[in-house]
N, C-alpha and C positions, 0 to 999 in steps of 0.2 A: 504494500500500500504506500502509494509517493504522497507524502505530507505537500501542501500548498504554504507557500510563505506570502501572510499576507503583503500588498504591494505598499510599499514605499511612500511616507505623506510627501508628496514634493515641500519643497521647502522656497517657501516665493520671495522674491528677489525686494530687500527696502524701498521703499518706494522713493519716486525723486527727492518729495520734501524732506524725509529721513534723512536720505543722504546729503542733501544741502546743511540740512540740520549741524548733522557730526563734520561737515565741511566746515562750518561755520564755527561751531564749538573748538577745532581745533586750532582754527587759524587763530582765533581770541585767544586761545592757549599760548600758542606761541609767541603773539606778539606781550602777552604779561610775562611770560620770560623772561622774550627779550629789553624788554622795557627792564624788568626789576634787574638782569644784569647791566642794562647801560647804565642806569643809578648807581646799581652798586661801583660799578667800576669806576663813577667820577669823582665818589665818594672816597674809595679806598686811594687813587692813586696816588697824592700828596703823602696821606701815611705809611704808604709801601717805600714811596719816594725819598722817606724821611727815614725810613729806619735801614734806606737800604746805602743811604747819603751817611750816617750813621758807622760803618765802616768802610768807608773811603776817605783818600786825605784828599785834600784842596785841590791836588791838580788833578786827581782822579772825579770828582763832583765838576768841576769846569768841564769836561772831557768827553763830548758826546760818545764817542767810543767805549767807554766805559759806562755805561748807563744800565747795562745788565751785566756784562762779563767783566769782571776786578779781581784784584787780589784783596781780600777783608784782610780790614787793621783792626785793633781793638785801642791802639793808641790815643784816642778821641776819647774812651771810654776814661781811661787812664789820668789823663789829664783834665777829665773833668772832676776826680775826685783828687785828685794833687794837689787842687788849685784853693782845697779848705774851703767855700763859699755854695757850692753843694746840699753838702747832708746840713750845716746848719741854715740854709734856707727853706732846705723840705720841711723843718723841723718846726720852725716859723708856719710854715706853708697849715700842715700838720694841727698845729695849736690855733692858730686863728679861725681855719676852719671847724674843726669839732667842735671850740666854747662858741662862735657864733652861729652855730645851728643848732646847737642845744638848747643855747637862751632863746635863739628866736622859737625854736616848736611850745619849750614852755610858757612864751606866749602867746604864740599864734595857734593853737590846738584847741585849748579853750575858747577862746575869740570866735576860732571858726566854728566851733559848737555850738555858740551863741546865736551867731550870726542864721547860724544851719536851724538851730532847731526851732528858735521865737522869729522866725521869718523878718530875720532885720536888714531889709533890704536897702535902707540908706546907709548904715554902715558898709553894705556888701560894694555899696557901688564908691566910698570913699576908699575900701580897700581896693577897690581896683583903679581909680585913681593913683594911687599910691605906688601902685604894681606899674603902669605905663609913665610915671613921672622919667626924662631921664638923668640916672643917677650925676651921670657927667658934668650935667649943671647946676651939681648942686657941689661939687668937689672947692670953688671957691669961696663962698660961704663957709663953709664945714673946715677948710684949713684956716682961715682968718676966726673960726670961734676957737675950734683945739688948740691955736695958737697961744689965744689969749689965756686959756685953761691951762698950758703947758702940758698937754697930751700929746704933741705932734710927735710921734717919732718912738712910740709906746704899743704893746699891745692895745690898750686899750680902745683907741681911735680906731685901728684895726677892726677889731671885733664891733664896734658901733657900726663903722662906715656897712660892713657887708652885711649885719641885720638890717639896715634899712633897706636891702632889697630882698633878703631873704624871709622876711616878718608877712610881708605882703603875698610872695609865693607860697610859701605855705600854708596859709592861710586860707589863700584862693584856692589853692588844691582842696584842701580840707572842707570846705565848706560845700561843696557838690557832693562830697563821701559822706557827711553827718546829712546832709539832707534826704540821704537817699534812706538811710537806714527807718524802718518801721519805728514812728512813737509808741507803737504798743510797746515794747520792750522796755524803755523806760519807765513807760505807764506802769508796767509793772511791778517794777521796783521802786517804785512811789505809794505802789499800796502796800508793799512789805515793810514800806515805813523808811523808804532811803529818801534823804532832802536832793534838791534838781541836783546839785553838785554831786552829789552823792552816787546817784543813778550814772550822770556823765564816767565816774574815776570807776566805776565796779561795772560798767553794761558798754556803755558806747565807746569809751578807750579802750578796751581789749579788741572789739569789734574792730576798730579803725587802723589798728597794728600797722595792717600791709600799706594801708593809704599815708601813713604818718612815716612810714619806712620809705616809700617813693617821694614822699615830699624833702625828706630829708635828705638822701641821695642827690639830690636836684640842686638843693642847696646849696652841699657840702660839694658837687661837681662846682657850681658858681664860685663859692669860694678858694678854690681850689688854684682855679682859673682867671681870677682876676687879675688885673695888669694895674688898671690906672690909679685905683682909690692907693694901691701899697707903693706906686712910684712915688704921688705927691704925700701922702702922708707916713711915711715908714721912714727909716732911717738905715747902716749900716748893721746895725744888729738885730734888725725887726725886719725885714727888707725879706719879701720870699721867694719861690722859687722863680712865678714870671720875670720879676726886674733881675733875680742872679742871673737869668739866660742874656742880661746885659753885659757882663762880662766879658761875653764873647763878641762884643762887637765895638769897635771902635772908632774913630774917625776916619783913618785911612782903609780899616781893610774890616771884614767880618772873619774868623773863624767859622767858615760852616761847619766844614766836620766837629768841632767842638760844640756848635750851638745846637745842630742834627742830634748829634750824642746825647746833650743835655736834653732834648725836646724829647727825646726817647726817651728815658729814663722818670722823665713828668707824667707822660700820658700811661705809662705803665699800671697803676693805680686805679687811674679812672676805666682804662680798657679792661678789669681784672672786674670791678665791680660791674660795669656794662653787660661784662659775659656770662657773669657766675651772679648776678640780681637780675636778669632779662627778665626772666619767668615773673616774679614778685614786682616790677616795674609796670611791666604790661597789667597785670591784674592790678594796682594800684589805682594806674592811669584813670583805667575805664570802668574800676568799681562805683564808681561817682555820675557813672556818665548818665544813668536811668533810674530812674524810680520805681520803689514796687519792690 
């Protein structure tokens, strides 16, 4: 007895739209590709350029010839720490940023709780005045009063000048993360008998962690990274890492390879938190971003 094999379902061919469809889907594929590598590439190249300017000397960095194929020096590295002005500028660097982002979150955390939770929208909008002021024109004021205080040339001045913009970032961050968060939850521990402040330090501060962690990274990158407030008001022993990278440059001539060296050894820091806080940065960001 010959068994019958039933026949075969043909299998019908996508139809045009389909195929335009997945035409279409891919070519959008490709072009975010290639879009997000030309970004990235314009982005990276300076800092490839700088770390790779970094071990070459001076006539190697002039040298188009040499732009990828060199012999690496590490001499540049060498002589930026020979020269003593270095590690005690990081150190500077270091100290001014941690106390003035500490002091501004312990003010600016609460403020933005405030701001966030009793819907205080004229102060919201003063802080953010405050936020687009620019700092820059306020640098001559600010040395002509620390002057007169005899703070020019101190920590102190330092850690003022960079709250006044770190106070207001924070702040602004903060206040879209406490807004967002459910008043039930404090409500609740309002009827277990905690006073508003009360509720804030035991419910909504542990909540806001990650947001109060992005903000403060942000800050601490600003401070990190500023140039102008520690030119005019620092001095030779308070002076931090941006103005030491003045070292290397002088009237007649620059040191690249030394200032290269030096720029590498700054961004080190902030590239390590970038990479190893992404994850916690991104959810910070956009913890704030929506309601509910």
């Amino acid at each position: 007895m010959t068994a019958t094999l039933p026949n075969p379902t043909p299998v019908s061919a996508p139809s045009p739209g389909v195929q335009r469809h997945v035409r279409r889907r891919r070519t959008l594929n490709g072009l975010r590709i290639g879009g997000i590598a030309l970004v990235s590439a314009v982005f990276a190249a300076p800092l490839i350029w700088m770390v790779l300017a970094a071990f070459k000397t001076n006539v190697q960095i002039g040298n188009p010839a040499n732009a990828v194929v060199f012999t690496p020096t590490t001499q540049n590295f060498r002589n930026v720490f020979s020269e003593g002005v270095f590690l005690p500028a990081m150190l500077n660097s270091a100290i001014v940023g941690i106390v003035s982002t500490a002091l501004s979150a312990i003010i600016a955390v609460p403020a933005a709780w405030a701001i966030g939770r009793f819907a205080m929208q004229r102060a919201g909008n003063w802080v953010l005045i405050a936020r687009i002021i620019p700092a820059v024109s306020l640098l001559v004021p600010w040395y002509y009063l620390f002057a007169r205080l005899e703070l020019v040339g101190g920590y102190t001045v330092l850690v003022l000048s960079h709250m006044f913009v770190s106070v207001p970032l924070i702040t602004w961050i903060m206040i879209g993360f406490f807004s967002s968060m459910p008043p039930e939850l404090e409500e609740a521990g309002r009827v277990d008998g905690l006073s508003a402040f009360g509720a804030f330090r035991r419910i909504s501060l542990p909540l806001a962690a990650p947001g109060t962690a992005t903000a403060c990274v942000l800050a601490l990158v600003f401070s990190w990274n500023n140039f102008m407030f520690a030119l005019i008001l620092s001095d030779e022993s308070t002076k931090t890492l941006p103005v030491a990278l003045f070292n290397f440059m002088s009237y007649a001539s620059v040191d690249w390879g030394g200032l290269m060296a030096a720029s590498t050894l700054m961004s080190v820091p902030v590239i390590l938190a970038a990479v190893f806080g992404q994850r916690y940065l991104v959810a910070g960001l956009t913890a704030g971003a929506t309601k509910g």
